[in-house]
Structures are given as C-alpha cells and as structure tokens.
C-alpha positions as a Markdown table, in Angstrom:
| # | Residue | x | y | z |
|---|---|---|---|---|
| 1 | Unk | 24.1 | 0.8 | -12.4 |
| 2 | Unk | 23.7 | 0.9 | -8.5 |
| 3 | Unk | 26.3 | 0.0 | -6.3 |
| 4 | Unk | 25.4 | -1.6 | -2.7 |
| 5 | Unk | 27.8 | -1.8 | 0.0 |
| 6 | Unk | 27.2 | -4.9 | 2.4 |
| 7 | Unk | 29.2 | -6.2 | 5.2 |
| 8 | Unk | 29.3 | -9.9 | 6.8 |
| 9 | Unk | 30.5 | -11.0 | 10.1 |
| 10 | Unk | 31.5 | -14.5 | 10.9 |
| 11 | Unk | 32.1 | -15.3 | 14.3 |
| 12 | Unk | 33.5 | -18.8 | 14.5 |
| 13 | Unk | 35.1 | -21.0 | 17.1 |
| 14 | Unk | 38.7 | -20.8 | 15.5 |
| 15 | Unk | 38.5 | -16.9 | 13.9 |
| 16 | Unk | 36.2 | -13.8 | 13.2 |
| 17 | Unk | 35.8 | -12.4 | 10.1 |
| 18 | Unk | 34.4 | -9.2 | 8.4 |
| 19 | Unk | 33.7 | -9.1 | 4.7 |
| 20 | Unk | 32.8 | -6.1 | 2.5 |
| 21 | Unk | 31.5 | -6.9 | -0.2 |
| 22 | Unk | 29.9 | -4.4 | -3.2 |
| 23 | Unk | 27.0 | -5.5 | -5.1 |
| 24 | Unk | 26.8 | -4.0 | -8.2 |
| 25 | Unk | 23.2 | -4.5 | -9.8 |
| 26 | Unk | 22.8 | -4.4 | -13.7 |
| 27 | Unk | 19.8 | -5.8 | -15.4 |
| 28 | Unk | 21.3 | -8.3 | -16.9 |
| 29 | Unk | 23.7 | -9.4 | -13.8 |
| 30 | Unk | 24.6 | -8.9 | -10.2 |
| 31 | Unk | 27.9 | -8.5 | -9.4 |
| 32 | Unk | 29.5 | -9.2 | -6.2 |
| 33 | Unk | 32.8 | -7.7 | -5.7 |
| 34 | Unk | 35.0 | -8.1 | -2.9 |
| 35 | Unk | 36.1 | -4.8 | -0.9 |
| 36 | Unk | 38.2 | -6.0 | 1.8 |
| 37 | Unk | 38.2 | -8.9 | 4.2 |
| 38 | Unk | 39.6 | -9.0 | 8.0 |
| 39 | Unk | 40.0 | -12.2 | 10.0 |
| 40 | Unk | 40.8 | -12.2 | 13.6 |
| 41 | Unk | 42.3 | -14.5 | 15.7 |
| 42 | Unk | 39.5 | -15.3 | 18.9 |
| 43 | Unk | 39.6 | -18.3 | 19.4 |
| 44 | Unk | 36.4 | -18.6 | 21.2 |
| 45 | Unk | 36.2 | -22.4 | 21.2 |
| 46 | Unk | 39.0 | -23.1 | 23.4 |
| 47 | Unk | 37.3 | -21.6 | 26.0 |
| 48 | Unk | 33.7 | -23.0 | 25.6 |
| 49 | Unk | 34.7 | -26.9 | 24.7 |
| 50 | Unk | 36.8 | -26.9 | 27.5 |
| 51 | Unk | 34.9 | -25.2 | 30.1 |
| 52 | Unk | 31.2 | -24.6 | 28.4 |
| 53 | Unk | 32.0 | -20.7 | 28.4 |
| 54 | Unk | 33.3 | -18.0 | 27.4 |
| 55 | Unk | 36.2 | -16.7 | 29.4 |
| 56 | Unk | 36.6 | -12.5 | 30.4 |
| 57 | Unk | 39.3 | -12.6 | 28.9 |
| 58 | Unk | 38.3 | -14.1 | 25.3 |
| 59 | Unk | 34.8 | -12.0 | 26.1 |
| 60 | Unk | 36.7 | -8.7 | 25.7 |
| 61 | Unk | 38.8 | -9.8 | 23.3 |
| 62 | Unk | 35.8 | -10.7 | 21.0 |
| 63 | Unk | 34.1 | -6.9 | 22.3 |
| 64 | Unk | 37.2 | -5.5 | 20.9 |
| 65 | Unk | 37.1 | -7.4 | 17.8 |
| 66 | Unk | 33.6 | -6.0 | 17.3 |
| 67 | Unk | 34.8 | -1.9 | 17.8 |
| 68 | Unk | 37.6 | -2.8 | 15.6 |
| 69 | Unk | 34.5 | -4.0 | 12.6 |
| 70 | Unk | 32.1 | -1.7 | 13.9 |
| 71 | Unk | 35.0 | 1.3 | 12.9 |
| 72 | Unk | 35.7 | -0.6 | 9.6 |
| 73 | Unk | 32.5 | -0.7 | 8.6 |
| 74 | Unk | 31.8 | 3.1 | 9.0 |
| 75 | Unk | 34.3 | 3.9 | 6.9 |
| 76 | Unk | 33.7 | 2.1 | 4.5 |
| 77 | Unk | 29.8 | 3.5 | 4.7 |
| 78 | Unk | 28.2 | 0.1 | 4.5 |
| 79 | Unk | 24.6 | 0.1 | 3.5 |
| 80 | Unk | 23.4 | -3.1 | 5.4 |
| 81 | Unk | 25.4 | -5.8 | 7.8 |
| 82 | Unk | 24.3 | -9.1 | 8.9 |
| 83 | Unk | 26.4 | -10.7 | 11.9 |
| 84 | Unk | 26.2 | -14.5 | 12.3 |
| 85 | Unk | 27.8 | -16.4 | 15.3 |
| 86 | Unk | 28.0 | -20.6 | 15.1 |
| 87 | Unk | 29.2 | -23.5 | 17.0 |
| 88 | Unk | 31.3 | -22.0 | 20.1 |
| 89 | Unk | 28.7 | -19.5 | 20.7 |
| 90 | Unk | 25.6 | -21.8 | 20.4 |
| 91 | Unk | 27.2 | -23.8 | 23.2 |
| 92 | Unk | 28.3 | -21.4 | 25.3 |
| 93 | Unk | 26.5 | -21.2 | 28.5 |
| 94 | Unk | 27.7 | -17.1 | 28.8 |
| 95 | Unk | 27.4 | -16.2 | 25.0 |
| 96 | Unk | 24.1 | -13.8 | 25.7 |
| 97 | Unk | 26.1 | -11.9 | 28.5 |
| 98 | Unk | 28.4 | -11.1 | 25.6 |
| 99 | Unk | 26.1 | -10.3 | 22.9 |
| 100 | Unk | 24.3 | -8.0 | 24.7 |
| 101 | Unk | 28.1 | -6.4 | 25.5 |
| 102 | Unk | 28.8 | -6.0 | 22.6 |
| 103 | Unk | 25.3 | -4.5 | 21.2 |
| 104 | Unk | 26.0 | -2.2 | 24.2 |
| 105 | Unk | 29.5 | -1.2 | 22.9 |
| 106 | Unk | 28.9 | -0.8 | 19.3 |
| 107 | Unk | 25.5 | -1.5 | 18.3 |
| 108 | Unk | 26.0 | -4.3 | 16.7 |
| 109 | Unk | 23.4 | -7.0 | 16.7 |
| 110 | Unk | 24.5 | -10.6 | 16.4 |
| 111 | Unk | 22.6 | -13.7 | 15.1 |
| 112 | Unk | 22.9 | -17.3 | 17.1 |
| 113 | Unk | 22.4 | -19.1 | 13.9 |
| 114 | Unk | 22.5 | -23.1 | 14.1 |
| 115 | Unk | 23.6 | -25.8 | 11.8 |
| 116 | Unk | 21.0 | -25.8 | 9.4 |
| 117 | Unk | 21.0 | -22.4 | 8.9 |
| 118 | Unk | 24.6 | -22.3 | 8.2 |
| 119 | Unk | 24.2 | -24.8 | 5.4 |
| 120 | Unk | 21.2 | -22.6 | 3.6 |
| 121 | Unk | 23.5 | -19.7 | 3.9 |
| 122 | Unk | 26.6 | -21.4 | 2.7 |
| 123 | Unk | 24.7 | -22.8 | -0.2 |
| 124 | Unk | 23.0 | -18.8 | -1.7 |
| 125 | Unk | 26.4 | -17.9 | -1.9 |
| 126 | Unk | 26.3 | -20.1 | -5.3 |
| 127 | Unk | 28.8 | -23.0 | -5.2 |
| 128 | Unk | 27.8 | -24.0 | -8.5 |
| 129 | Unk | 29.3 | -20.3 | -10.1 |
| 130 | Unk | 33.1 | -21.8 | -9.4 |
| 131 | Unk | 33.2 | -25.1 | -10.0 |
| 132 | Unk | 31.2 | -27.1 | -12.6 |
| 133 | Unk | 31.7 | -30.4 | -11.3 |
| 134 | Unk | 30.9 | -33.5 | -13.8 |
| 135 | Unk | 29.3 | -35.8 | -10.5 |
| 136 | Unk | 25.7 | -36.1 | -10.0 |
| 137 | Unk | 26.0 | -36.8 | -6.1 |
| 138 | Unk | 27.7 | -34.1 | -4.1 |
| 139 | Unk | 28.5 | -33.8 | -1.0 |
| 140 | Unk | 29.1 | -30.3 | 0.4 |
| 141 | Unk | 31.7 | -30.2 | 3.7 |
| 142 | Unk | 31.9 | -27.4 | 6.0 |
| 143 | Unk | 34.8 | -28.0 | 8.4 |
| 144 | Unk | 35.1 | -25.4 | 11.3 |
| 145 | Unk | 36.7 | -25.1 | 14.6 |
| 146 | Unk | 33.6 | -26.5 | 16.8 |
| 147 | Unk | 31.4 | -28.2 | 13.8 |
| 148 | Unk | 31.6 | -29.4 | 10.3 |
| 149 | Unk | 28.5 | -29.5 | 8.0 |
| 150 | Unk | 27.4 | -31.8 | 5.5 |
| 151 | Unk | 25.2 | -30.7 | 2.9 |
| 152 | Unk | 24.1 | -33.4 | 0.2 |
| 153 | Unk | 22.7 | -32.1 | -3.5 |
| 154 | Unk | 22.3 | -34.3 | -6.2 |
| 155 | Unk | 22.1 | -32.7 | -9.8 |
| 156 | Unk | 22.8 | -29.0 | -8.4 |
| 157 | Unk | 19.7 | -29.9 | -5.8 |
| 158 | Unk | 20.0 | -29.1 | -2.2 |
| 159 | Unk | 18.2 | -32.8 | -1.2 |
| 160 | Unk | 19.6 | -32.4 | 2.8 |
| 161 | Unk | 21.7 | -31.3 | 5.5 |
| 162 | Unk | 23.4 | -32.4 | 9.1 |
| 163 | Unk | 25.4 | -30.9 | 11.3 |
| 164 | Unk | 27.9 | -32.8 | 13.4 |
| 165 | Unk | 30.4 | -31.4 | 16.9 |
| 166 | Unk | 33.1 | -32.4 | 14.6 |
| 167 | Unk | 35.9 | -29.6 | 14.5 |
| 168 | Unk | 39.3 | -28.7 | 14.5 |
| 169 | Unk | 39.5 | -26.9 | 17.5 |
| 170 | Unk | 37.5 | -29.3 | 19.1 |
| 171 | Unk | 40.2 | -31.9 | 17.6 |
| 172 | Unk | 43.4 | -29.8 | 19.1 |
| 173 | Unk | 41.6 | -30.0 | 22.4 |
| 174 | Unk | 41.9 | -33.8 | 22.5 |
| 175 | Unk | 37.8 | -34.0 | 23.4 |
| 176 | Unk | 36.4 | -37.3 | 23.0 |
| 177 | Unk | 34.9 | -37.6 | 19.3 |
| 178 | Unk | 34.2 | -40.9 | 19.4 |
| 179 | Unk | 30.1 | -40.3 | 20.1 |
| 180 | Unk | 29.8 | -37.9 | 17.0 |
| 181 | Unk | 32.2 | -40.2 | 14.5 |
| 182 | Unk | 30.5 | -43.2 | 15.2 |
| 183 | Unk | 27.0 | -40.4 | 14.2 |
| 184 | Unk | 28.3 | -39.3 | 11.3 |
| 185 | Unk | 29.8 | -42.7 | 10.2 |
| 186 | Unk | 26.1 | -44.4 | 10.3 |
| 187 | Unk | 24.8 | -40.4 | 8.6 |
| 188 | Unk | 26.6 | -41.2 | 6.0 |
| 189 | Unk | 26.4 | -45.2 | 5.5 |
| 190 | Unk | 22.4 | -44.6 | 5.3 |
| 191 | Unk | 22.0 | -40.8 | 3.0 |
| 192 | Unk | 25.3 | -41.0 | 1.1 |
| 193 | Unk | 26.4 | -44.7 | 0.4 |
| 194 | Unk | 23.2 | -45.6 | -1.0 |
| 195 | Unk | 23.4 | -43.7 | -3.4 |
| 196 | Unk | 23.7 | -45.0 | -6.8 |
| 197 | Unk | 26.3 | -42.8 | -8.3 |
| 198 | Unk | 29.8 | -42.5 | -6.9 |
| 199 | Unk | 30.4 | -38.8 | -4.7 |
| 200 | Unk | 32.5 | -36.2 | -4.5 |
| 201 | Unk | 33.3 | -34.0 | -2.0 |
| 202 | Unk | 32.8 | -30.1 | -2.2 |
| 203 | Unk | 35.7 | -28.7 | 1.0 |
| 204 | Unk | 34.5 | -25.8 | 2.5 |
| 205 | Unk | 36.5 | -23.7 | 5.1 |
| 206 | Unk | 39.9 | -21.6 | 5.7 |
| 207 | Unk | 41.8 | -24.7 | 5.9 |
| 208 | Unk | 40.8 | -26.4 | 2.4 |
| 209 | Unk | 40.8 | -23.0 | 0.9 |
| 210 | Unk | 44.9 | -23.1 | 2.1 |
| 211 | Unk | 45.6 | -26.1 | 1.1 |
| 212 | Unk | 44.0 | -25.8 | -2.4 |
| 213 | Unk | 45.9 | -22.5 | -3.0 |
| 214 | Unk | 48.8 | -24.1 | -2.6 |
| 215 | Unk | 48.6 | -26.7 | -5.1 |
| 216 | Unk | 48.3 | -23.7 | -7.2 |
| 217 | Unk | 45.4 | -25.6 | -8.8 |
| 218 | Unk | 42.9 | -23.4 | -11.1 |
| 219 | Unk | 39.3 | -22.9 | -9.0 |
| 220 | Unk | 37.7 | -25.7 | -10.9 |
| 221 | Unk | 40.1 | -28.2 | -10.3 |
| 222 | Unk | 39.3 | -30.5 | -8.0 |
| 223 | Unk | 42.4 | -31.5 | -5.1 |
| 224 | Unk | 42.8 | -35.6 | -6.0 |
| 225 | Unk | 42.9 | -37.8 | -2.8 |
| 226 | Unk | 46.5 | -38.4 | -3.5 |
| 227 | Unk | 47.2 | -34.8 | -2.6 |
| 228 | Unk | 45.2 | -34.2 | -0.2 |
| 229 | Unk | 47.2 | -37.3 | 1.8 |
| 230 | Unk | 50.2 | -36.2 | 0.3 |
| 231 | Unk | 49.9 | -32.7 | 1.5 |
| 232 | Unk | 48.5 | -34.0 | 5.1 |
| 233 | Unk | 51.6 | -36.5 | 5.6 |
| 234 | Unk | 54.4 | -33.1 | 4.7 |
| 235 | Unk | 52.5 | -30.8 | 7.1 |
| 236 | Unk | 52.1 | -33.0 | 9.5 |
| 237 | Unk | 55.8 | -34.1 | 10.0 |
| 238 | Unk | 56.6 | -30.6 | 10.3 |
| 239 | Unk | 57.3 | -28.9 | 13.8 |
| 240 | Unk | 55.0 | -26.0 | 14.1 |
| 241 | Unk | 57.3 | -23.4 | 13.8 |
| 242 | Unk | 58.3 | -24.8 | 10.0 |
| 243 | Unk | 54.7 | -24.2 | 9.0 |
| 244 | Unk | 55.0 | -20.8 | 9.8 |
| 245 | Unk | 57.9 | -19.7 | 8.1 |
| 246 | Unk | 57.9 | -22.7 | 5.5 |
| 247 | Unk | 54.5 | -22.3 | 4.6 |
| 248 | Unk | 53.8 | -18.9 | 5.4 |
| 249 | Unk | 50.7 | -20.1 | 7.3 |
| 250 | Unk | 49.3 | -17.7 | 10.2 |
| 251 | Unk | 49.9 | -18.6 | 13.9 |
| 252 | Unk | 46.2 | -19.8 | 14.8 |
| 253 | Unk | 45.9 | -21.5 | 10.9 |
| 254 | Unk | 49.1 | -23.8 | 11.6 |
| 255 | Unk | 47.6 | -25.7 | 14.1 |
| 256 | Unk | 44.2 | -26.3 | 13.1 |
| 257 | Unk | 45.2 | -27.3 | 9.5 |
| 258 | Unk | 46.4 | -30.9 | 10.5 |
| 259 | Unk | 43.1 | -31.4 | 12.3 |
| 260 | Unk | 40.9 | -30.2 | 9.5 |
| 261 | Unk | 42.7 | -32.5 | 6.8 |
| 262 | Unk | 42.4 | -35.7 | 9.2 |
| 263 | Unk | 38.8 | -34.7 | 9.0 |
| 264 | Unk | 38.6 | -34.5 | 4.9 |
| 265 | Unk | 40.7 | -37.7 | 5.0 |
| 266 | Unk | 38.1 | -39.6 | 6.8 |
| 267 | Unk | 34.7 | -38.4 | 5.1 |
| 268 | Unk | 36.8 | -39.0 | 1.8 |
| 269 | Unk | 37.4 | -42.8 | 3.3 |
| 270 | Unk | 34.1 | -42.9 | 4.8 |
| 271 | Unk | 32.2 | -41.9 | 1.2 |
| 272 | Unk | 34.3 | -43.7 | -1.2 |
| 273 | Unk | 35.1 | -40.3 | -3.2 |
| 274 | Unk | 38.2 | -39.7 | -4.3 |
| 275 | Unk | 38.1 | -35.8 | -5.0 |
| 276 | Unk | 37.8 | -32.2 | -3.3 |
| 277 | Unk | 36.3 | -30.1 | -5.1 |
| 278 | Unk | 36.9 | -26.2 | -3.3 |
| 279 | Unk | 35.1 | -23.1 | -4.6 |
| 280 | Unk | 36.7 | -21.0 | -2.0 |
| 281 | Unk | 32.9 | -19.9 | -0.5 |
| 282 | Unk | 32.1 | -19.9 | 3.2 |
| 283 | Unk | 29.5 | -18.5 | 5.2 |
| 284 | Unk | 30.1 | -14.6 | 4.8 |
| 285 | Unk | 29.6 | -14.6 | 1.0 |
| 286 | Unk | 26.3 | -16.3 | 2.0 |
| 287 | Unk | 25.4 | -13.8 | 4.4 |
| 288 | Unk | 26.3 | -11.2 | 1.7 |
| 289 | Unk | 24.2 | -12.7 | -0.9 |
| 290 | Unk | 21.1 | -13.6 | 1.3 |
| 291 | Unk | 21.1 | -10.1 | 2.5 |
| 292 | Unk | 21.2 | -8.3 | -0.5 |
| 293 | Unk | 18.2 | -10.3 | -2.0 |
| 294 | Unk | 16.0 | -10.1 | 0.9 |
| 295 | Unk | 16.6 | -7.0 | 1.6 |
| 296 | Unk | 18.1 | -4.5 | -1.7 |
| 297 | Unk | 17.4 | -6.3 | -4.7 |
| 298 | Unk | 14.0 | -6.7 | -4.1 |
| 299 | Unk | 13.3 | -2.7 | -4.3 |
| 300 | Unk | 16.1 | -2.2 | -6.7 |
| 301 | Unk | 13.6 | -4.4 | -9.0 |
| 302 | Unk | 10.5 | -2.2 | -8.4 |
C-alpha cells in the first residue's frame, strides 16, 4: 500500500479553498481520502466585476491567504499541489501583479485555468461514483461566484461544455445579466432541448452542496424541484442575520445562497428537469484526482 499526500487550491471569486487529500493506491483500488479542508473568505469578485481589478487591499488579503496554505501544506508534508484560479482572476486586469506576489512570498505557483478547463477537471473527479442517476441526458451545473458551467453527458459521456458570466457574486452586485441569460437561454434551447430524453440537472458548488445537506437527503438522492423552490422561498424571506444564526450558514455563504438558487431555479425552468442531483464534487477533488494520475500513479504502476 502507498500513501500520497496531495493538496488542491481553489481560488474562486466568492472563497479560497485548500484540500488535502490522501491517495491511497492498492491494486485493486485507489482510494481518496479526505485530510482536511480550509475555505477562506476573499471575495475577489467584488473587486474585479465592479472595477475590472483586484484591489490592494483584497491583493494582500489573497497573499496572506496563500502563507496561511503554503504553512498548512508543510505540515502536513504534501507530496504534490496544484493551484487553480477561475473567473475573478481570469478577468482581472491586475491578477499577474498578484500571482507573481504571491510566487514571490511563498512559492506557490498558480494556474489561470478557463471555463473549459474547469469542466474537464470537475468531471475526473468522478461524478458518476456518488450518484447513479436513472436519466440518460445529464446536465452537469457549476454555479460560482463570477461563472457557472454547463457540462452536458449523455449515458455517462462527456458530449460538451460552456461556460457562461453567470454567478452569484456577479448577481449580489446587481451587474447587468441580461446579455449572458439571453446566451445561455438560446445554449440551451439548441444543445439541451433537443434532446430526445427528458434532463436532469447534476448541482455543483458550495451553495447546492448546503442546501442539499440540509434536506438531510442521502448522497444519491436527488433534491425534487419542489424543494429546491421551497427552500429558495424560506431563505429568501429571511433577513440576513436569521440565516446566520437560524441556519448556521457562514457570513460570506448567506448572501450568495439566494443568488445561486435563483440561478438553479431558472436552468431547472429553462430545461424542463425537474430534479438536482448533487454529488457534493467541485473543482479541488478534480485537481486532486488529475494530479495524482498524471503525475503518481503513473510510476506507482511501473
């Protein structure tokens, strides 16, 4: 048995997060455990939707962040680390200045990865090993703070993805979505509703993830459309405050969840489907996975 230790940063528009992950490599399986997970709360994209860049003071916030993973990942003598950033960074007009900051403070390289590349990573960290869902046509939904990504499969196929400025942050900002609605609405009437088989919907993000733990739902149960407008309408009529000691949600997660289920709400009108299913996977346990195999596995098998 050999144990590798892998860590994967996330930095979004709403949050960062670090995840630790050990792979333990058997012939017969690989197993990928969970160490530890640490979420921060730079919110990068209300700085670069509102003014195109990052502000100094969100900038050394976000360098901070970094010597606060870059410590965490020494102790916990990682033997590899990707770093991925997304949306708010790939628009930022000032995102270099930062990255080479923070490559300067803690030697930590970070990736500009864009849309597509978040879907391919999102998808190797195997959807299909939570939920076994009985629809042919799927439709995988990222939702983030700056973009959401569609990913379509159809019989556990990858067939194609889009990326859209849809988000929640972008939402809470009151920017004008109208452009990229009116995009995705047409995205959707030509790839998706043609289909000949009805779709579901496969929620991906911190906010679904919430919402489906608490309808203290099993993993393969799917959140019904009912709910998910049931569960929109009581957090909605709540004053902020409420959904923090109520709901026990974290400061920068009780704003953005309203957003995010408007956003479900509206690709579950827009495709017809009337269920979520949410395997509780995001980008970091892609990065885990993709790095591992590219990099460990393959002399682990020599």
């Amino acid at each position: 048995m050999k144990i590798t230790r892998i860590a994967a940063i996330d930095i979004g528009s709403n949050s960062l997060r670090l995840l630790i992950t050990n792979v333990i490599y058997t012939k017969k399986y690989t197993h990928y455990k969970k160490v530890s997970i640490t979420r921060l709360p730079v919110r990068l994209g209300e700085d670069v939707f509102s003014t195109g860049e990052i502000s100094k003071k969100s900038g050394l916030r976000l360098v901070d962040s970094m010597r606060a993973f870059a410590a965490i990942m020494r102790v916990n003598d990682i033997d590899g680390y990707r770093a991925c950033a997304t949306s708010a960074m790939r628009e930022s007009t000032n995102g270099n200045h930062w990255l080479k900051e923070i490559k300067n403070e803690t030697d930590i390289d970070i990736e500009i990865i864009d849309g597509h590349e978040e879907a391919h990573l999102v998808f190797n960290a195997k959807l299909f090993d939570k939920i076994q869902p009985k629809e042919k046509n799927l439709l995988f939904v990222d939702v983030g703070g700056g973009s959401t990504e569609f990913t379509l499969f159809q019989d556990d196929e990858l067939v194609l993805s889009k990326s859209f400025k849809i988000g929640t942050v972008r939402i809470l900002l009151d920017l004008d979505q109208s452009e990229n609605w009116s995009n995705l609405k047409t995205w959707i009437s030509n790839q998706v509703n043609v289909l000949n088989d009805r779709v579901a919907i496969i929620g991906s993000g911190g906010n679904i993830n919430k919402v489906h733990k608490m309808s203290n739902k099993s993993i393969d149960e799917p959140l019904s459309i009912n709910y998910v407008n049931h569960i929109y309408n009581t957090i909605n009529k709540m004053k902020l405050d409420d959904r923090i000691t109520s709901l026990g949600l974290n400061i920068d997660r009780a704003d953005v969840i309203v957003p995010a289920l408007e956003i479900f709400q509206k690709i579950l009108s827009l495709t017809g489907a009337n269920k979520v299913y949410v395997p509780k996977v995001g980008l970091s346990d892609g990065i885990v996975r993709e790095l591992y195999r590219s990099k460990f596995k393959p002399l682990l098998e020599l």
